[in-house]
C-alpha positions as CSV (number, residue, x, y, z in Angstrom):
1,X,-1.9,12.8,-43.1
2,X,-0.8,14.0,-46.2
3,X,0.2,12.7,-49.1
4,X,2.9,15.3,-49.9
5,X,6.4,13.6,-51.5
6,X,9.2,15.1,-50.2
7,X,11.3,13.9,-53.5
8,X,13.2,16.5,-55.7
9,X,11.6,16.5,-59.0
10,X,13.1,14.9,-61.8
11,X,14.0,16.7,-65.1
12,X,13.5,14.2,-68.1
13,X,16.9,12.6,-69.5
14,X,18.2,14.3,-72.6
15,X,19.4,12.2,-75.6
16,X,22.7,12.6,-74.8
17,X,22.0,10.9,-71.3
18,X,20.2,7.7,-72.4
19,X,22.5,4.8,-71.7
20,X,21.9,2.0,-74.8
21,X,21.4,-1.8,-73.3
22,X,24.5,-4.2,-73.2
23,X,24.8,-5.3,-77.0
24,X,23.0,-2.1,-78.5
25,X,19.8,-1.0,-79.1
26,X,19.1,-3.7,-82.0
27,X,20.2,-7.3,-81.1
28,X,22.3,-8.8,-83.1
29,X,22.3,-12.2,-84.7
30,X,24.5,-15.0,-82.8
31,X,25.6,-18.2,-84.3
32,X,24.3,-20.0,-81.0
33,X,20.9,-19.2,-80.9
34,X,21.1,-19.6,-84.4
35,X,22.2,-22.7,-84.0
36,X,18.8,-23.3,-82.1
37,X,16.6,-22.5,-85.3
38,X,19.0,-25.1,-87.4
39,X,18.3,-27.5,-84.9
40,X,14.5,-26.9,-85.3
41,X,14.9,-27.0,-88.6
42,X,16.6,-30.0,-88.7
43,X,14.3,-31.9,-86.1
44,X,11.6,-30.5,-88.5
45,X,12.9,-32.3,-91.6
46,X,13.5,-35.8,-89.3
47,X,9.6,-34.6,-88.1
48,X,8.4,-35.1,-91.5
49,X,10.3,-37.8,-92.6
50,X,8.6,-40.1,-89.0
51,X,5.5,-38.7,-90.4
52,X,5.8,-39.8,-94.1
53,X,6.9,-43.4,-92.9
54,X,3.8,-43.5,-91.0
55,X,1.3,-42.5,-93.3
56,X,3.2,-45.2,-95.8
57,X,2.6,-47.7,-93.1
58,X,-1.1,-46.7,-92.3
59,X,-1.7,-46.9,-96.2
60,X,0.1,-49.8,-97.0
61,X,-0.3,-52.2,-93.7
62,X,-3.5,-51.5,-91.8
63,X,-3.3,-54.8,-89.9
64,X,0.2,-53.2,-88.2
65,X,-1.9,-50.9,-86.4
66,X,-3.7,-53.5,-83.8
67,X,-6.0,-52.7,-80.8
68,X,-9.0,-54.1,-79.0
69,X,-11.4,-51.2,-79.9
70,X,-11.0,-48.6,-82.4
71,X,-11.2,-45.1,-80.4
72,X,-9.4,-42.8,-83.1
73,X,-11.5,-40.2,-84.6
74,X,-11.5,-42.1,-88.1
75,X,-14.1,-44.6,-87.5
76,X,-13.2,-47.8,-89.3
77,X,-10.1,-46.8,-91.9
78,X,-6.6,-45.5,-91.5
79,X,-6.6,-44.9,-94.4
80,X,-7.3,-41.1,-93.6
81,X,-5.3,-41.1,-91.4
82,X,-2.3,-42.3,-93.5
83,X,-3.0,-39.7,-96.1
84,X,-3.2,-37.2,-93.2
85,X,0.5,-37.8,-91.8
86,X,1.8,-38.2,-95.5
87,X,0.6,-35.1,-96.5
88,X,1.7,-33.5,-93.4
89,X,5.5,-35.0,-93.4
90,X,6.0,-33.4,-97.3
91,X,4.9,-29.8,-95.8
92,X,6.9,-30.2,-92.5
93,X,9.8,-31.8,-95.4
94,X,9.4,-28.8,-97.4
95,X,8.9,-26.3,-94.1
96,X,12.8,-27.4,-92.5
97,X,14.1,-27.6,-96.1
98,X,13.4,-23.8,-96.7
99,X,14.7,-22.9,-93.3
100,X,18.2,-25.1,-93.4
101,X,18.6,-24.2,-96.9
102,X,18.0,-20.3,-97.6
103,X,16.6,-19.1,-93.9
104,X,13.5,-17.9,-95.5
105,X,10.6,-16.6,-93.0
106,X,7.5,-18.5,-95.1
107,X,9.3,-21.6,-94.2
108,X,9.4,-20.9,-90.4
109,X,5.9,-19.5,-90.6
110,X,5.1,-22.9,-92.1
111,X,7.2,-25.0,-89.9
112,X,5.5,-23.5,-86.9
113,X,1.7,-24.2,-88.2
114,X,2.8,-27.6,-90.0
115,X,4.3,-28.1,-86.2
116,X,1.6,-26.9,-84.2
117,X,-0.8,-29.5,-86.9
118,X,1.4,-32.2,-86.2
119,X,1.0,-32.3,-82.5
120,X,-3.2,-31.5,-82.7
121,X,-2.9,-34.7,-85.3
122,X,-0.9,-36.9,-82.9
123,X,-3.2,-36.0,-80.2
124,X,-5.9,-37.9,-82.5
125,X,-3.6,-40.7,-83.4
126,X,-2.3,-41.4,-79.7
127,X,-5.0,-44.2,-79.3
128,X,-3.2,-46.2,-81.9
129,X,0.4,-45.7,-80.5
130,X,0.4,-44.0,-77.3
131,X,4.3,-43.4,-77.0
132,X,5.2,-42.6,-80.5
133,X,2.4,-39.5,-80.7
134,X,3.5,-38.0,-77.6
135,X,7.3,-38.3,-78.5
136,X,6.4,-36.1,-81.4
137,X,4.2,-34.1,-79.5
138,X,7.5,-33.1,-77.7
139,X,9.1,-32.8,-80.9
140,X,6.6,-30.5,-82.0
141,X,7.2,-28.5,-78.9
142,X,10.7,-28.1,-79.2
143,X,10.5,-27.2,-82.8
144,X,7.6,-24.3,-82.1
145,X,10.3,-23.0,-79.3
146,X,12.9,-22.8,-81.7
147,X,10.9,-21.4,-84.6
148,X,9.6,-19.1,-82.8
149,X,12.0,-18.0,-80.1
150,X,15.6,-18.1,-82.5
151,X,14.0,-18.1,-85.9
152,X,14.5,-14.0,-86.1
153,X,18.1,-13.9,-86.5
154,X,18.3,-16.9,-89.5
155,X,16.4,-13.8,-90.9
156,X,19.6,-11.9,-90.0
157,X,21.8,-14.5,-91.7
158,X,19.9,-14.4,-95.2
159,X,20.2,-10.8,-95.7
């Protein structure tokens, strides 16, 4: 058998012939899917506001957090911990703040690592309170999506 094709050859497509996609060849910026990166941002800001209460609480009332055994990954203080979650909820503050204020990309770069810290740290912290750590696990999710995903065209709107 051979493997001859019996198609007409094709001539390459001149510039002239080149259809652009639906919308152009650069996207442009929509106010819905912008809407989307506000809406990260936003649930960044109320992301590091849960996370500043927490660390208060961790500093202030240790005997609030009460379990049989102690199986977080700091031994026999929260203190750490409390610092760790403060600390966190002024950068993830400071990450949504840039983003609903001026649109800026350092403060989407930062929301998505202060995210992506927030749900490794809640991971460590889910012995303590099981339900609230994987609530803003999904949090963190949905604010890496948005970030990430629609965060481009707040770009679009700043300049």
């Amino acid at each position: 058998m051979s493997q001859i094709s019996r198609e007409p050859e094709s001539t390459p497509l001149t510039a002239s012939e080149v259809v652009p996609p639906a919308g152009g060849w650069n996207r442009s910026a929509t106010a819905t899917w912008q809407g989307w990166a506000y809406f990260g941002a936003v649930v960044m800001v109320l992301l590091g506001l849960f996370h500043a209460v927490l660390g208060l609480v961790a500093l202030v009332d240790q005997q609030y957090f009460t379990f049989r055994t102690n199986s977080l990954l700091a031994i026999h203080d929260y203190a750490p911990w409390g610092w760790v979650h403060l600390i966190g909820g002024v950068a993830a503050l400071a990450a949504g703040a840039g983003i609903v204020v001026g649109g800026h990309a350092w403060a989407r770069i930062l929301g998505v690592v202060v995210a992506g810290l927030s749900a490794v740290v809640n991971l460590g912290f889910l012995a303590a309170t099981p339900v609230w750590s994987l609530l803003m696990i999904a949090l963190d999710v949905v604010v890496i999506y948005a970030l990430t995903v629609h965060g481009w065209e707040v770009d679009t709107r700043s300049e």
